[in-house]
N, C-alpha and C positions, 0 to 999 in steps of 0.2 A: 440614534444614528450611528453608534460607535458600530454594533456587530455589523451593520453594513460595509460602513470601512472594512473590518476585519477582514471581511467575504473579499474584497479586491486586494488586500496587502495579500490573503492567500494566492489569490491568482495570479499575482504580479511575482509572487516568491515562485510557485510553483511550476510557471513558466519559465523562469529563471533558472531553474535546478533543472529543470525538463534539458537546455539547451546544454547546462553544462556535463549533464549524464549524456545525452546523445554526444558530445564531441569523446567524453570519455568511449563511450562503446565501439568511435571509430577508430582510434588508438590502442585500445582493449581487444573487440571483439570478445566482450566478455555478456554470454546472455542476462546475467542477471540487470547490466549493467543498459540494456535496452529494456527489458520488461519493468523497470523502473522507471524508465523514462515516460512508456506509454503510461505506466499509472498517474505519474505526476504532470500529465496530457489532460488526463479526465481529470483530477483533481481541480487542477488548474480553471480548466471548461466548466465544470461545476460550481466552483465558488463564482466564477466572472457571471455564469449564470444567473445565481442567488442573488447576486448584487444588483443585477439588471433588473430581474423581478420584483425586488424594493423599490429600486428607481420609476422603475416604468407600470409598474404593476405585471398580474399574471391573467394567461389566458390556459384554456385546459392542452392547446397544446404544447407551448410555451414549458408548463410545468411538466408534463409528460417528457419533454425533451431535459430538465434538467435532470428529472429521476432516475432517467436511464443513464446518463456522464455517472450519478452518483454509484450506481448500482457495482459495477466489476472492479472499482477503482483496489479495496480490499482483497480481493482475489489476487488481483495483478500484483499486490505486494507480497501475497504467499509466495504467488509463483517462482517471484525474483528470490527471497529466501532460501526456495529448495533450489533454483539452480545453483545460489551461492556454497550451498552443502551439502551437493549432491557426490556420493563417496563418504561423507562425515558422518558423526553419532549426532542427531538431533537431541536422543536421549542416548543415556548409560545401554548399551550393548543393541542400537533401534537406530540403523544407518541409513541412510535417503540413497535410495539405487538411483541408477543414472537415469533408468526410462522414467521414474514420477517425475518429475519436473513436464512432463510431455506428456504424462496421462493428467494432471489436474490443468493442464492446458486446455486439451482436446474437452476435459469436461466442464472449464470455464468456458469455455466457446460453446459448448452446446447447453447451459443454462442460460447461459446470456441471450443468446439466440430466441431461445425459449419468451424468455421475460419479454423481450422487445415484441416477438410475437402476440404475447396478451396483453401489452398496453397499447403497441398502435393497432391490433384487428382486435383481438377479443375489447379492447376496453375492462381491462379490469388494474388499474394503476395499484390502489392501494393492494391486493392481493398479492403484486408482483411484488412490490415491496418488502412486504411481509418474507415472501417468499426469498429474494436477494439476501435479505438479514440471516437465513438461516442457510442455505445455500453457497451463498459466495462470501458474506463479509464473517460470519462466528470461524469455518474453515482458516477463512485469509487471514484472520485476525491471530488466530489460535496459531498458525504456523509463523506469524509474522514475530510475533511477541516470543513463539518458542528458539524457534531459531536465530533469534537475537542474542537470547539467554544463553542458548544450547554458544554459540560463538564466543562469548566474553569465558568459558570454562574451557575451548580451545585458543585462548589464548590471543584474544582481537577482542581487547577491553572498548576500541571503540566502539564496536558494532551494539553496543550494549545501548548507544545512542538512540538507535530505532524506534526498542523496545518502553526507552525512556520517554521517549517525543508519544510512543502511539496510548501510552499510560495518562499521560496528561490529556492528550487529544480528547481519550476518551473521559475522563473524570470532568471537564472542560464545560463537556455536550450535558452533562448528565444534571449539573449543579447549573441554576441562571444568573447567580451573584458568577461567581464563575467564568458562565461563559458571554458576561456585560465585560467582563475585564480583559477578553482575549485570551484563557488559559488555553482553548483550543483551538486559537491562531497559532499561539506559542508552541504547543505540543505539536502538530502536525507540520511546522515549520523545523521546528528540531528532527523527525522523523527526514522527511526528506533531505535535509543536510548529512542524517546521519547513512541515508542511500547514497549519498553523494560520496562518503570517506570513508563509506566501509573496508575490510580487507579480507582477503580471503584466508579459509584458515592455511597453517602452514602446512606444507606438503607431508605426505604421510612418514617419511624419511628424515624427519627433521622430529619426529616426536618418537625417534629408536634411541632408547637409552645404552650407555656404556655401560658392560659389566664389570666389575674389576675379578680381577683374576684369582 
């Protein structure tokens, strides 16, 4: 019964971060600071999901509706990423231009689109899955966890939080002694905390060194 709970303390958390990112983003006006919101929308959706489906049991379409909340949620965390470091070095001399944050948008929206297409007409749920894993969450995951990294080396040891939460999440999932104990409540509850307090790096004029004369 425990990972059940888990599933709703997620969704109760995830909601919760969801409201407090959305009141930031109207104070802000900071995109990454909405694109994190909607991720922790579907997270949220998804665990409250998962929970229901233990409680109540599942039906094919039932399940097909949680699959899909799960599917984009990891995109959506890239997304937020590069708009957080878009102008910055992700890597050593490998800068994130202003329009990527807008082209892995346009191309999150048109796989997603896709997937929803072959599981409610084509009917093919597990293929889409399959498909989301390499498509939208290895991408999301890989800029989510890089640009974490890539942050804490400009100088926002917070943000290093993320990368921390989505390490656990993932080690959490992967072990079942593990994930009986909630390491990947923990972990994904750290992640969105650490969207919540991120900072942005500091402006390019602030890392111009003094020469001496």
């Amino acid at each position: 019964m425990f990972p059940v709970n888990f599933a709703l303390i997620e969704a109760v958390a995830g909601a919760f971060l969801a409201v407090l990112l959305g009141y930031k983003y109207i104070q802000s006006r900071k995109y990454h600071h909405l694109v994190w919101m909607f991720f922790l929308i579907f997270w949220s959706a998804f665990e409250l999901g998962v929970f229901l489906l233990s409680i109540y049991g599942s039906t094919p379409i039932t399940e097909k509706i949680v699959s899909l909340l799960h599917m984009p949620a990891m995109a959506l965390s890239g997304l937020g990423m590069l708009f957080l470091l878009q102008r910055f070095d992700l890597f050593p001399k490998f800068t994130i231009r202003k329009p990527w944050p807008k082209y892995f948008l346009v191309y999150t929206l048109i796989v997603y689109s896709v997937l929803i297409g072959a599981v409610s007409i084509a009917d093919m749920p597990e293929t889409a899955i399959t498909a989301s894993l390499i498509l939208l969450v290895v991408p999301g995951a890989f800029i989510t966890i890089s640009g974490s990294i890539s942050s804490f080396f400009l100088g926002r040891k917070r943000n290093l939080l993320i990368a921390i939460g989505l390490f656990l999440g993932i080690i959490g999932e992967q072990f079942s002694f593990l994930f009986q104990l909630g390491l990947d409540t923990i972990g994904e509850t750290l992640m969105g905390l650490g969207f919540l307090i991120t900072m942005e790096p500091p402006p390019q004029e602030d890392k111009v060194t003094l020469r001496s004369p």
